[in-house]
N, C-alpha and C positions, 0 to 999 in steps of 0.2 A: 447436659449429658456429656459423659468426660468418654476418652478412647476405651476402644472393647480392652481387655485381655487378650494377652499373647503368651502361650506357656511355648520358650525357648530350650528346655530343658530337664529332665529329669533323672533322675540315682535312686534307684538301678533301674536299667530299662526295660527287665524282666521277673517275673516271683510269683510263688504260688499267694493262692487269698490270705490277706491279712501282712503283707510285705508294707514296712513301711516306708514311703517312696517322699522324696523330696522335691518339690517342684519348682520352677526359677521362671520368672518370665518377665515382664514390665506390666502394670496396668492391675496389680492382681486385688485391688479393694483398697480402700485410705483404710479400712479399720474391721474390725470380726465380724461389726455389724453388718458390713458394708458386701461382703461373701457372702450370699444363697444361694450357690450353687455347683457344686461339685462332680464331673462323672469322670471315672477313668474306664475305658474301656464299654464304656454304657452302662455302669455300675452306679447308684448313688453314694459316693464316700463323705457327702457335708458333714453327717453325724462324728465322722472320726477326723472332719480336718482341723490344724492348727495353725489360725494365720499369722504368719513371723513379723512383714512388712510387705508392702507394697512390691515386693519381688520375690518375696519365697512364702512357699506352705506346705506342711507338714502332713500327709495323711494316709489312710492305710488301705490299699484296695482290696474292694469286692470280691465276690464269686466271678469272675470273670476270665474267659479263656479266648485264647486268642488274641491279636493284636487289633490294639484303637486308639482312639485320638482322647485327650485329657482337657476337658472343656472346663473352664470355669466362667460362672458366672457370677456379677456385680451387679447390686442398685445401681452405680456410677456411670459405669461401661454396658450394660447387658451383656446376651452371652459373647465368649471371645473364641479364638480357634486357637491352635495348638500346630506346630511345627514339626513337630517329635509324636514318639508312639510308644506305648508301653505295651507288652506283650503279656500276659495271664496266661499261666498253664498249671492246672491240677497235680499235685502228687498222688502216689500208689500211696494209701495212709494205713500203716496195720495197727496192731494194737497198742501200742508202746509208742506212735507217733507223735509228737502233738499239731493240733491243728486248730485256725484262728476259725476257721466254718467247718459244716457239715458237709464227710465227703462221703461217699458211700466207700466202701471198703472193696478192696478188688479181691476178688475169689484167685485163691492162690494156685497154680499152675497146676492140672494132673499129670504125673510122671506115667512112663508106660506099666500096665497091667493095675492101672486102676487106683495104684498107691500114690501119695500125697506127703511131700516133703517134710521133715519135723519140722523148720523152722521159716516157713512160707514166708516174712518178712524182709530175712538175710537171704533167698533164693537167686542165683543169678544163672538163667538158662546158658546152657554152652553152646558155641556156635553151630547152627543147624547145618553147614557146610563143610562141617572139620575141620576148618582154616583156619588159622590163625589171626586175629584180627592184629587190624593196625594201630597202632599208640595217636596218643591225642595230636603230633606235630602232624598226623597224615590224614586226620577227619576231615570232611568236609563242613565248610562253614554254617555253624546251625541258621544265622539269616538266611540262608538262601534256601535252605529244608523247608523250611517255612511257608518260605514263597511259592514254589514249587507245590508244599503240601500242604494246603493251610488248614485240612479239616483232618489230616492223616498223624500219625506218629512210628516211629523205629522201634517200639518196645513189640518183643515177641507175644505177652499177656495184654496186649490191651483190644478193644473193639475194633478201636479204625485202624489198626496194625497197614500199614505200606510197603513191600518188598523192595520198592523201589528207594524209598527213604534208608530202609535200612542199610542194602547194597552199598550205598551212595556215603553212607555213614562209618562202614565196617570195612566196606572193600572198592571204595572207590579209585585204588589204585592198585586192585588185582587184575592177572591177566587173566584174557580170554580163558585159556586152555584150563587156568586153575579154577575159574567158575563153571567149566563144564565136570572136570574133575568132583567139587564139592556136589553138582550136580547129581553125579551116580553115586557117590556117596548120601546124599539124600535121598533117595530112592532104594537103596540099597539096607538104612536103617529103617525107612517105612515096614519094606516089608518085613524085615526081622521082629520088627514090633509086632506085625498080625501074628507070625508065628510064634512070639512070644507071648502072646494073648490064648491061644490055642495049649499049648502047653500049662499055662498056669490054669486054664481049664480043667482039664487032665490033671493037674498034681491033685487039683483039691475037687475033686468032684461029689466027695461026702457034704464038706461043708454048702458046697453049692444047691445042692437037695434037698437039704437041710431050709434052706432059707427060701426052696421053692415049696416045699410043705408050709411052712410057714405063710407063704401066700393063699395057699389055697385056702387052708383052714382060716385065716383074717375074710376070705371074699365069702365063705360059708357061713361064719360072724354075721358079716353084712345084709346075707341075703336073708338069713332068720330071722336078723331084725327089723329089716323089712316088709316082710310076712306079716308081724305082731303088731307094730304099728303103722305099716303104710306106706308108700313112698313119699307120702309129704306129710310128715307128724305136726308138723308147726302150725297147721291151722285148730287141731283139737287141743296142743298146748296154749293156744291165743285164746282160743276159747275157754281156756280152764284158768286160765291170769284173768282175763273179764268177770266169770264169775265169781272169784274170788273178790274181787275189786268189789264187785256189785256187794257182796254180802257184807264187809266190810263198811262199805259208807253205810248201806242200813242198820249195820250194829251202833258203829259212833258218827252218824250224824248228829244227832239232837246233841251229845256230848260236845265236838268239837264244832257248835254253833254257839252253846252256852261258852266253851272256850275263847272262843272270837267276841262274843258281846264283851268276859270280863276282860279281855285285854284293849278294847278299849277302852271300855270303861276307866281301865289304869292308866291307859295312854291320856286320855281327859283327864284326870287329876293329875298326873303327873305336869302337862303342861298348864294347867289351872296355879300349882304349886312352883313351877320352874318361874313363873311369868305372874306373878300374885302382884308385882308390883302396879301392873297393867290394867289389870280385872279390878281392881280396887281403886285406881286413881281416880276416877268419876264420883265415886260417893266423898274419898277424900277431899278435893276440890270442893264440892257444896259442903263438908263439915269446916274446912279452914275458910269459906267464906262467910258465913257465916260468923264464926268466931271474929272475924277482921281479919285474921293472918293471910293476909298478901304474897305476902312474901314467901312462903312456903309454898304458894298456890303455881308462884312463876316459876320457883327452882323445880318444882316437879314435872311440870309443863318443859323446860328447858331439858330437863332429865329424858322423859318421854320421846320427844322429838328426835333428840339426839340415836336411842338405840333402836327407835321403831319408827321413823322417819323415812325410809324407803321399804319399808313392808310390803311383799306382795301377799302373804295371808290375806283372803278377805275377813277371816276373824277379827284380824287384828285392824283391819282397815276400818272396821264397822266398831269398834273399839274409840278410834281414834276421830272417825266423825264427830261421836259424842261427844269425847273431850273438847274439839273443837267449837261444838257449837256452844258448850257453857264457857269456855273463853272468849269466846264473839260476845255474848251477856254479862261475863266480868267489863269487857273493854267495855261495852257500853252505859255500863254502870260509874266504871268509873272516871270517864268522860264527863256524864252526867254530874258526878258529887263537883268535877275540879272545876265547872263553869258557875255549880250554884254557888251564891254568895249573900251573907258573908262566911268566909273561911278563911282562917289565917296563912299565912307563907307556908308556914315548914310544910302542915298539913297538904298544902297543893304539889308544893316541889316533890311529896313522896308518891303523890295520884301519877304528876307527870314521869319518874322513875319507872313506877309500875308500866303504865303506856309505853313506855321505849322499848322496856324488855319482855313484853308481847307484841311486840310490831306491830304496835298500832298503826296504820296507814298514815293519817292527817299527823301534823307538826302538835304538839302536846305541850311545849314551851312556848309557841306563839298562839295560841289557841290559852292559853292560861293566863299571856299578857295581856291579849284584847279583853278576855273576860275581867279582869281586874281597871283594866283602862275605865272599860264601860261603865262598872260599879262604884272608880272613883269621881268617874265623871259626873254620876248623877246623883252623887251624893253631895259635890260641891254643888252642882244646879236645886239640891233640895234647898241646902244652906245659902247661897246667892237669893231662893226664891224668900227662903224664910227673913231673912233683914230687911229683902226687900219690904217684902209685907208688913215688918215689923216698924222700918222707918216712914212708909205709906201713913200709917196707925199714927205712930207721933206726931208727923204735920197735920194730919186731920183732927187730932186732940188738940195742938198749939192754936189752929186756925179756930175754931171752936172758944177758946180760952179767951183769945183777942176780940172775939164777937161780941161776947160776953161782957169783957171788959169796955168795953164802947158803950154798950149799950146803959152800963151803970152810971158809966159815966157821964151819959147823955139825960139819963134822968134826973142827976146832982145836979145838972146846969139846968 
């Protein structure tokens, strides 16, 4: 087990999702394989990382907001810790954006009396205190906003909006008297805006009528037709798609029952036809043994094996038993021909061929020596017996002869 990961480093150390961020550390994987595991910010980025060498990688973060630690993990090392912190924060995305994820779109700012900016994307609200803000040399530092706010933000359009951040951001080097100033000044456009709501009431009070008629007669709409079908129509529509359903399968049942038998039916020839090679090798096998051709019987048999040799089909497996057990009765056949004797060389050496490339179990080259041993042996013990017997014969004729010959000659004297 080699040392964890250390990520000492990264560029840039902030960006919306899909930034792509460079990491630097010691210990970071010998190789791509060697990298499972990637978070920046609690995000998973393995799918987008690219590992350089054993101190740098390439990858592009997550949906992720807010600041965390950049963890990688190694087969080598397991996981390692991180030194440094990368920060994730969201853009405003409008339509002409682009963007590496999905963000939701922020609803564009209402102006007073209701109206709505033309071009909500380029919108930059003006200071709600009338004051003039301060240039970038007088900001306060965005790390320390952070710290301070860490679930907050300075944008006037957002949810978590913080007065305090903003202040902090805009006028963190105004005086007192000018924040009470911008103060009544705030207060001062509030109300002008009620009164400006009031008025724009008044200019247009036709069209406003206008669009309250409109209401009424849509809730009049509503309640007639509730009247006529109910306030809950969706069980009488459930019930009218049911029996529709019903009448249907009783129209084309028996139709799409005969459709399913013939599509099997075609699914079976088709694979009868795709696989003929298969369905057929057992009858072929008993016709080339038959004939003698061997040799076609193994190449087939080798063929076989090869493309349906781990089949989980039980078709095919019930297929294949058979083939195997007329091969168990070839083997044992031709076992049988290579021990009877007599049979000449070539004729053995092609039985023993056969045996090897059906894996015959037993040794088929020594099993064909012994059998030849045996049959030369007992052919010279036929031949040793036979002289014997035959030279036996001649001493017992010569002895015979000499008897013979005594005996004549004992009669002459």
């Amino acid at each position: 087990m080699g040392p964890p990961p250390v990520v000492t480093g990264i560029s840039p150390k902030e960006g919306p999702p899909g930034t792509r961020v460079t990491i630097r550390g010691e210990f970071l994987g010998t190789s791509a394989i060697d990298l499972i595991g990637l978070k920046i910010c609690g995000c998973d980025c393995l799918l987008s990382a690219e590992w350089k060498s054993k101190n740098k990688i390439v990858a592009r973060s997550g949906p992720c907001k807010g600041r965390g630690d950049i963890i990688v993990t190694t087969r080598s090392g397991g996981e390692g810790t991180s030194t440094v912190q990368f920060r994730g924060y969201h853009e405003s995305i409008g339509p002409v954006k682009e963007s590496a994820v999905w963000v939701e779109e922020a609803a564009p700012p209402s102006l007073p009396w209701g109206r709505r900016p033309m071009s909500p994307t380029t919108y930059t609200p003006p200071d709600p205190l009338g004051l003039s803000t301060e240039g970038d040399d007088c900001k306060f530092p965005e790390e320390e906003l952070n710290e301070m706010f860490p679930d907050g933000s300075g944008k006037l359009s957002d949810d978590n909006f913080q007065p305090g951040w903003y202040l902090l951001e805009h006028h963190s080097n105004t005086s007192y008297e000018d924040l009470k100033a911008g103060m009544v000044f705030l207060q001062r456009k509030v109300e002008s805006q009620k009164e400006g709501q009031l008025s724009f009431l008044k200019a247009n009070t036709g069209a406003v009528m206008d669009q309250l008629d409109r209401l009424v007669l849509l809730k009049n709409m509503y309640e007639e037709d509730e009247r006529k079908n109910g306030k809950e129509p969706l069980p009488s529509l459930q019930a009218a798609i049911e029996e529709s359903i019903t009448l249907a399968d009783s129209l084309f049942s028996e139709i799409l029952s005969r459709k399913d038998n013939a599509d099997k039916t075609r699914e079976a020839l088709s694979l009868l036809t795709r696989h003929k090679f298969l369905f057929q090798l057992p009858a072929s096998i008993d016709r080339n043994i038959r004939k003698k051709e061997y040799d076609l019987v193994v190449n087939d048999y080798t063929r076989v094996k090869n493309l349906f040799g781990n089949t989980d089909v039980k078709l095919f497996q019930k297929i294949l038993a058979e083939i195997d057990k007329k091969i168990e009765d070839l083997k044992e056949k031709l076992y049988t021909r290579m021990k009877t004797m007599p049979i000449n060389v070539q004729e053995q050496t092609k039985y023993i061929r056969l045996l090897i490339s059906l894996n015959w179990e037993g040794d088929a080259a020594w099993v064909a020596i012994t059998s030849r041993k045996e049959y030369l042996m007992s052919l010279m013990n036929k031949v040793k017996d036979h002289f014997k017997q035959k030279e036996e014969q001649e001493s017992n004729e010569k002895g015979k002869r000499k008897s013979k010959e005594s005996e004549w000659l004992g009669g002459w004297g």
